[in-house]
C-alpha positions in Angstrom: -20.2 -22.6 0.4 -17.1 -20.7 -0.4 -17.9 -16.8 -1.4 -14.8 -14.7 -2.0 -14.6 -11.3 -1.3 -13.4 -8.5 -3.2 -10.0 -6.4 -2.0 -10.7 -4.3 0.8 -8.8 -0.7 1.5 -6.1 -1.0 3.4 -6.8 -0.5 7.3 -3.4 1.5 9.9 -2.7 0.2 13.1 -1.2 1.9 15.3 0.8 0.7 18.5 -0.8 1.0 21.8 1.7 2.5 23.4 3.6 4.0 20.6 2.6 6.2 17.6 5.4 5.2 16.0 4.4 1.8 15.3 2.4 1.2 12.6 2.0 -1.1 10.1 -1.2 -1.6 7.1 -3.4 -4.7 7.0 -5.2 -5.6 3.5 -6.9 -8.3 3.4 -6.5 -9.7 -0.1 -9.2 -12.5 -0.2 -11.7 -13.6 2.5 -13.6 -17.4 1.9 -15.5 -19.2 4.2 -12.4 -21.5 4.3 -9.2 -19.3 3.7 -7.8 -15.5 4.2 -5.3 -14.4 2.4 -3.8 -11.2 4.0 -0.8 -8.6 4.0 0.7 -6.9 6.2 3.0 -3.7 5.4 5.4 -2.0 8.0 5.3 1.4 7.9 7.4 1.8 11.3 10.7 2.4 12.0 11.4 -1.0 13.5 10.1 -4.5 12.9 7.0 -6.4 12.8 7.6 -10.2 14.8 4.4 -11.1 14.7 0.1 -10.8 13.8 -2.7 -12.6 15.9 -5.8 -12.8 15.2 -8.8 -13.1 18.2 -11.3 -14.1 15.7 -15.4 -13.9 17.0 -16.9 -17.6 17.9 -15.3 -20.8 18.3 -13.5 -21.5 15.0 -11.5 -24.9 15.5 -8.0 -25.6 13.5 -5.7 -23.2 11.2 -3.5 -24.0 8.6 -0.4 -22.0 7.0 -0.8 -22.3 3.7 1.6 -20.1 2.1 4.0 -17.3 2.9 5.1 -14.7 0.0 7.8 -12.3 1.2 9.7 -10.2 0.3 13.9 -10.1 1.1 14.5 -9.3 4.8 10.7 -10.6 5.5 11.9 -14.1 7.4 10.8 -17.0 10.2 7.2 -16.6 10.6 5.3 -19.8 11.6 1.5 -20.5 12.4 1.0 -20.7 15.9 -2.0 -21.9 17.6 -0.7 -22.0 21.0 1.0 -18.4 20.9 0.3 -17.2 24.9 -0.5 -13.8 26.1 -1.0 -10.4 24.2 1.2 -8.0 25.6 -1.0 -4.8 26.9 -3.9 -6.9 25.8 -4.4 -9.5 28.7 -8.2 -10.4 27.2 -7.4 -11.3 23.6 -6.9 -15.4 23.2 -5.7 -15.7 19.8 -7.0 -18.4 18.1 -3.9 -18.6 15.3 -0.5 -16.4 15.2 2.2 -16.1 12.7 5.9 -15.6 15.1 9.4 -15.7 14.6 9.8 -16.8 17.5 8.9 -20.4 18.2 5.0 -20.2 19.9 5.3 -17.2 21.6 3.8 -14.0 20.3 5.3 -11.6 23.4 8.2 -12.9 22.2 10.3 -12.8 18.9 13.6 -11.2 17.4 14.2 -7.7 16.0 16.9 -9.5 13.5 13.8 -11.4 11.8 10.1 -10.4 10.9 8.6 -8.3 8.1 11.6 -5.1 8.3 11.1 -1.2 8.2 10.7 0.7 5.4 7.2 -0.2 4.3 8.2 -3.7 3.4 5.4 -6.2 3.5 4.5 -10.0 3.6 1.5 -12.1 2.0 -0.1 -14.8 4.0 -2.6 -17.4 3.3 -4.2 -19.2 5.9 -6.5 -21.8 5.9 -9.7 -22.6 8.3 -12.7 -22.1 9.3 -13.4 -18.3 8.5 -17.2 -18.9 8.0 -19.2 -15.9 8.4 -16.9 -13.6 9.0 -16.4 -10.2 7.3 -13.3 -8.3 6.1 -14.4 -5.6 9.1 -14.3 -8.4 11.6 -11.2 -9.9 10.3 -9.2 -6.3 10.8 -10.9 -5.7 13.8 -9.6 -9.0 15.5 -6.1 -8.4 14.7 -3.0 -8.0 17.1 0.6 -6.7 15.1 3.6 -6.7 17.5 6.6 -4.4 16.6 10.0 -4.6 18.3 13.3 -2.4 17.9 11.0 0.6 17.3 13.9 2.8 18.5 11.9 5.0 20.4 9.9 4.6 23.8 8.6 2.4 24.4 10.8 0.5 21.8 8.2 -2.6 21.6 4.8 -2.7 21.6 0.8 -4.4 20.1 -0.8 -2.6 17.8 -4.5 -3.7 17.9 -7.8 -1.9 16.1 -10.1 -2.9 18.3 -13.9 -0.6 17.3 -13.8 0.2 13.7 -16.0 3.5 13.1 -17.3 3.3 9.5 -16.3 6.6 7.6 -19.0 7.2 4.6 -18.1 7.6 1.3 -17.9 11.1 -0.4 -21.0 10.1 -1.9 -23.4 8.9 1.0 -21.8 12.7 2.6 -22.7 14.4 -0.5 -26.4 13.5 -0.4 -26.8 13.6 3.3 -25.9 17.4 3.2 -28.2 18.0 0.5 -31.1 16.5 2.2 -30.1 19.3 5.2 -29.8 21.8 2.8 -33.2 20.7 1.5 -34.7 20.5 5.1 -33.5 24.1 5.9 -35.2 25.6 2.9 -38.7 24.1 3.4 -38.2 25.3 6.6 -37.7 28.8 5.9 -40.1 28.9 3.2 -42.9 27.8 5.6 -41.7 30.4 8.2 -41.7 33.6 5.3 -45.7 32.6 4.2 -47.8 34.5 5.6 -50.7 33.4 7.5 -54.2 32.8 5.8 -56.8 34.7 7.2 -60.5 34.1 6.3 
């Protein structure tokens, strides 16, 4: 049963190593059977590649489609893409490089480019039961000619903390402010004798 999701906010990740590197993940559409994600660089150098440890055993990807925009060049699926770089656990179960299999790898010359430029990807596989949240949370983004130290790095988000909406804020601090004035009303009664 395929149940498609509805846009989710754009999630920052930030490199490991590097403040400078970051880049926005939106993931478009999620289906049992296909994601469709983008990924914006907002770094100074380039993006070379995205892996993604998903939760469970999930069997075969597929590269369905690549939109880019100019300068956004070379990826290809991977599902043999080797290590994580700073992130010796993660075994991704697909990649998209530019640089044959090998997601430590890659060239600063191709890749999605500075400047907040980004790339759509649509991927097909199994994807069943997952949520947007788990999705972002099992992605890796490697950056390269960053042009400060260290000048490559893995951007990963690893624990998402929810943050409530306005809203759910909104009525949890009138329910204190509620609390506190029962409270003080009790206190100010005076006792009842008999």
């Amino acid at each position: 049963m395929a149940s498609a999701a509805a846009r989710a906010d754009a999630v920052m990740v930030v490199g490991n190593s590097n403040p400078n590197a970051t880049a926005t993940l939106n993931i478009i559409s999620l289906s049992s059977n296909q994601l469709v994600f983008s990924v914006t660089n907002t770094s100074a150098g380039v993006v070379t590649g995205f892996g993604f440890d998903l939760p469970g055993s999930r069997g075969a990807f597929t590269l369905a489609s690549i939109a880019v925009q100019p300068g956004n060049q070379n990826f290809r699926l991977s599902l043999n893409s080797g290590n994580v770089p700073q992130f010796s656990n993660a075994a991704l179960d697909f990649a998209l490089v530019t640089h044959q299999d090998n997601f430590a790898g890659g060239s600063p010359q191709l890749g999605v480019a500075s400047g907040a430029t980004s790339a759509i990807f649509t991927v097909a596989g199994n994807f069943n039961g997952l949520t947007q949240q788990q999705i972002a949370q099992a992605v890796y983004i490697r950056f390269q000619a960053l042009n400060t130290n260290p000048n490559s790095d893995v951007g990963h988000l690893g624990t998402i903390k929810p943050v409530p909406e306005p809203t759910t804020m909104l009525l949890l601090g009138t329910g204190l402010v509620g609390t506190v004035t029962a409270v003080r009303r009790r206190r100010k009664k005076p006792l009842a004798t008999e």
